[in-house]
C-alpha positions in Angstrom: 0.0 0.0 0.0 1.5 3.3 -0.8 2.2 6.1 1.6 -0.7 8.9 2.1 0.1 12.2 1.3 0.3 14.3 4.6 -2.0 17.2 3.2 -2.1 19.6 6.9 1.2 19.3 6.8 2.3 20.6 3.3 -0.3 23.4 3.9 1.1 24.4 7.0 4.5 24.3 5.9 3.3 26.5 2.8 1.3 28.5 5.3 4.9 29.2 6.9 6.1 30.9 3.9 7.9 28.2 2.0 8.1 27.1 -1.5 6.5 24.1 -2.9 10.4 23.1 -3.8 11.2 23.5 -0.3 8.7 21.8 1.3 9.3 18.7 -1.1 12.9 18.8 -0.6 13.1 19.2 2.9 9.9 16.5 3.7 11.4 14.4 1.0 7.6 14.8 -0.6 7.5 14.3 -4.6 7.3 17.6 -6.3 4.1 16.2 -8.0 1.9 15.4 -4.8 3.0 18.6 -3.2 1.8 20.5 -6.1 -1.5 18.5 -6.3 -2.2 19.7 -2.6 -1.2 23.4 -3.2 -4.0 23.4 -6.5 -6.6 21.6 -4.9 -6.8 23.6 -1.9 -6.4 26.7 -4.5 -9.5 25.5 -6.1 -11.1 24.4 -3.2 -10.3 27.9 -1.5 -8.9 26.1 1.4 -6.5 27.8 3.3 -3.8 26.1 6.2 -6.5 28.2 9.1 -9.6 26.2 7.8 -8.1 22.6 8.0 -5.9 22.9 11.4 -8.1 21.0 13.5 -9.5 18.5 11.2 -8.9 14.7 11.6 -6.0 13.5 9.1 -8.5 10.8 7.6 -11.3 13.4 6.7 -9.0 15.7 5.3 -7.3 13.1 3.3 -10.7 12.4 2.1 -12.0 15.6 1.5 -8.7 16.2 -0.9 -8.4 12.9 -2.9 -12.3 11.4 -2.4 -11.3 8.8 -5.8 -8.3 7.5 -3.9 -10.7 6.6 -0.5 -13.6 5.1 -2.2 -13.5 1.6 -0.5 -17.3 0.8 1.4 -16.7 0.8 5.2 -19.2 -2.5 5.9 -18.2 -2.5 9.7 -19.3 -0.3 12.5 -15.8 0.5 14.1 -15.6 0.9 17.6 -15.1 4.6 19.3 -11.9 3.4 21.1 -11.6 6.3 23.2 -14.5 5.5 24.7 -13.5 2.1 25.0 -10.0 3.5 26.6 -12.1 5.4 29.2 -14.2 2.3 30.3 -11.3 0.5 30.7 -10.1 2.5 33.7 -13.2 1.8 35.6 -13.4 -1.3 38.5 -14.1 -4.5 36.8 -14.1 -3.4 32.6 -12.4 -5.7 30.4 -11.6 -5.3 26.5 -14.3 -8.6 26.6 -17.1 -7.1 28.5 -16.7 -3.8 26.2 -16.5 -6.4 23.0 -20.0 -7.5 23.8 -21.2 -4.1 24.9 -20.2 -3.4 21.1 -21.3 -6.2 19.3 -24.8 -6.0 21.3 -24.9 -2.2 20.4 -24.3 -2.9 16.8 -27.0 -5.5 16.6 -29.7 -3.4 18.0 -28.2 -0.9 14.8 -28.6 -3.2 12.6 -24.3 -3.2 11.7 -21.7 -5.7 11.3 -19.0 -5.5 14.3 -15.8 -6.6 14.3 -14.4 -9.4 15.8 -12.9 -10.0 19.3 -9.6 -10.5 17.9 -9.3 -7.1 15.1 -11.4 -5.2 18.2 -8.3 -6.2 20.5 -5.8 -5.4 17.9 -7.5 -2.1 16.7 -7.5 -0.7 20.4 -3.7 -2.1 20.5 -2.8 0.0 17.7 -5.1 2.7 18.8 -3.0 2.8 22.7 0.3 2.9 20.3 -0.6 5.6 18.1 -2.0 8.3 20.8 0.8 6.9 23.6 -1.2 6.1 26.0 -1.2 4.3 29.1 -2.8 3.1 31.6 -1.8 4.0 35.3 -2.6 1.4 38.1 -2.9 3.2 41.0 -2.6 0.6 44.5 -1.4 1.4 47.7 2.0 1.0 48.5 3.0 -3.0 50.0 -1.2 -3.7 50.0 -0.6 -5.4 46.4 2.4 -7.0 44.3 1.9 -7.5 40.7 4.8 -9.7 38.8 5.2 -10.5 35.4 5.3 -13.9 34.4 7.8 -15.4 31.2 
């Protein structure tokens, strides 16, 4: 699968003053895809202010719709939600998993399995460096790793 373009970030860097040459030399970006952004957000009338706080996927989107035309058939978890759960007493990934699937019934959507729900909010702790903090009183508890 081939590399997205990172479209906030060549507007922002053109934003900053610098040249379409720079910005592909510098970012080691092709000449050809950082032009593309700089004349569709010309045609578009999208400026660097309008896009700052849009999520990377819908911006992606919004400039090259042909490239992200595949059907989303699954109803994909909202794992922050799922991240805050976790911290309460007694919440596992399992118990959420049903919570999930039972939701998307009642919707009338496919979920995703246990095992891509796991590996999803895996990938989703990895990408926003998060962790979780286990707070005990000192000496009340010992927790070891096993091999």
């Amino acid at each position: 699968m081939a590399n997205r373009i990172n479209v906030k970030l060549i507007l922002a860097l053109k934003a900053s003053g610098l040249s379409q040459n720079m910005i592909a030399s510098t970012r080691h970006f092709s000449k050809s895809s950082v032009s593309t952004v700089v004349n569709i957000a010309k045609e578009k009338g999208i400026s660097y202010d309008d896009i700052r706080d849009m999520n990377d996927d819908v911006l992606y989107h919004m400039f090259f719709p042909e490239k992200t035309t595949t059907e989303q058939i699954y109803q994909l978890p909202d794992y922050e939600w799922v991240h805050q759960e976790l911290k309460k007493v007694g919440v596992t990934l399992k118990l959420l998993h049903r919570e999930y699937r039972d939701k998307c019934k009642t919707e009338g959507t496919l979920a995703v399995g246990y095992s891509k729900f796991c590996d999803d909010y895996g990938t989703f702790v990895r990408t926003k460096d998060i962790t979780n903090h286990l707070e005990h009183k000192p000496g009340h508890r010992c927790e070891v790793d096993q091999p």
